[in-house]
N, C-alpha and C positions, 0 to 999 in steps of 0.2 A: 504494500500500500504506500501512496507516497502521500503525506501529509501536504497540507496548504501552504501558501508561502503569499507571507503580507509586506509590502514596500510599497512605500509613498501614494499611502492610501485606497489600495488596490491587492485585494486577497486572488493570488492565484490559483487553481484546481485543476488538477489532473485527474478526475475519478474514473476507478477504476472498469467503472459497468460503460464507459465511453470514450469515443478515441477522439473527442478533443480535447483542447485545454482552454478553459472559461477565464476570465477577468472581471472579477466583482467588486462595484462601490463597495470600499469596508464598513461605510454609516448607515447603507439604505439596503446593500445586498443585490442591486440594479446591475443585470448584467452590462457591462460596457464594452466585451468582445469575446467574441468563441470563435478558435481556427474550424478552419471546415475539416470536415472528417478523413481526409487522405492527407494533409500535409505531416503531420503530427501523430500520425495513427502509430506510429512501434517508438513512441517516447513513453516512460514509464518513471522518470526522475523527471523533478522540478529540481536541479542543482541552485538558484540563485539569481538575483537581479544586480545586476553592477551599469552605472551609468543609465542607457535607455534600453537598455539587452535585456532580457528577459531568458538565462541561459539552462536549455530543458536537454534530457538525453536517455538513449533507451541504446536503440541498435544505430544509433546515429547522434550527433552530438550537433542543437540546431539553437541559432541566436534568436529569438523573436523581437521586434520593437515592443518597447513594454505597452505602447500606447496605443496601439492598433491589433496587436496581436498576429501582423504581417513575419511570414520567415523572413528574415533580412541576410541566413547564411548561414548553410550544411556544412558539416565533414562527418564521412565524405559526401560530396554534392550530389555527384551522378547515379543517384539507386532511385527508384520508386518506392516508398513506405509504403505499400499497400498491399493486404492481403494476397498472396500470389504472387508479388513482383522480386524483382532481386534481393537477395540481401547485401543491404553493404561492404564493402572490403577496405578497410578493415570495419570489422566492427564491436560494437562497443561490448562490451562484456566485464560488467562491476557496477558500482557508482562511483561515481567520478566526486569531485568538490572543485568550490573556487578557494583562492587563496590569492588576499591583495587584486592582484588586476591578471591573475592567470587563472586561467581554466586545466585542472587535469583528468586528463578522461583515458579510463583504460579499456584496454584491447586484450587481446590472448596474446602476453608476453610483452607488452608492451604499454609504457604508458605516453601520450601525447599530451603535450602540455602546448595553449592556444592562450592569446591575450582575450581577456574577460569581456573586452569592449566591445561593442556592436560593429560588426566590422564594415568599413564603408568600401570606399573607392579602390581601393588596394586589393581589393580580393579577384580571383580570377574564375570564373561564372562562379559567383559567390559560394564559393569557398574558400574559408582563409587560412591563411598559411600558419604551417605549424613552426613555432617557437623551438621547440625541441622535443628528443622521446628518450621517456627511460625505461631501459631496458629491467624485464624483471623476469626474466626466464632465468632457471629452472622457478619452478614455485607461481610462478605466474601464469602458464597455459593454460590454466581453468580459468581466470579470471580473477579478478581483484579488485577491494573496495580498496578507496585512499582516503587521505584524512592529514590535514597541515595541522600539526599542536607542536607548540615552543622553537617553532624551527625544525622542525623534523617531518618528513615527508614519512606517514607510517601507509606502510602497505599491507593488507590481511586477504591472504590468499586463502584456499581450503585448507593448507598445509602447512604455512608457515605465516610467521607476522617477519616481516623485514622492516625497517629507517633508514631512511637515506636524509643529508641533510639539505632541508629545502630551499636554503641559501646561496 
């Protein structure tokens, strides 16, 4: 289940029994925007809002405007999220977090780390470029939650917890 997540007046929802994701007045409950049901459909994290970003991820790791609930930019960009369609490569496998102004989102073996910010101009058919990747194989092929505490980049696989320092 991914719980709500409330920034600057505006509670976001990912429920479970639906493959969009809603934006609600936090005072009135007044929806003020729902994606449509294929942009959004294999996200399953609400990771966080940074800036105007609104940053969600499942089997794809996707920026939303916080204000419209428009994707503004996939990674990876080129899959179809829908029922039937391709699965992404790479794709996401864990929960990912933000930390500061980066995004880390893992893979099977692998973690990419992306700037948290709504990506504009700079991206290439809106996808934005990766910052860097840490590598976390062996122990990582299954997948892996992360988590930034005191400087440390802690990873919890099925088998192992590893730190690396997130500095």
């Amino acid at each position: 289940l991914t719980p709500c997540l409330i920034s600057a007046g505006l509670v976001y929802c990912a429920p479970q029994d639906a493959p969009e994701i809603f934006a609600l007045d936090a005072l009135t409950g007044d929806l003020i925007w729902s994606t449509d049901d294929h942009s959004v459909a294999d996200v399953n994290q609400l990771l966080g809002a940074l800036g105007d970003a609104l940053i969600v991820s499942g089997d794809r790791l996707v920026w939303l405007d916080k204000r419209t609930g428009r994707v503004a930019a996939s990674f990876p960009g080129s899959t179809t999220p829908i029922v039937g369609g391709a699965l992404p490569s790479p794709r996401g496998l864990g929960r990912g977090t933000i930390s500061g102004q980066q995004v880390y989102w893992p893979t099977a073996g692998e973690i990419y780390v992306f700037s948290a910010q709504l990506p504009g101009a700079d991206t290439v058919d809106n996808t934005p470029a990766i910052l860097w990747r840490i590598e976390v194989a062996p122990g990582g092929g299954d997948g892996v939650n992360v988590l930034i505490a005191d400087g440390f980049l802690l990873v919890a696989s099925p088998s192992r917890l590893m730190t690396f320092d997130a500095d």
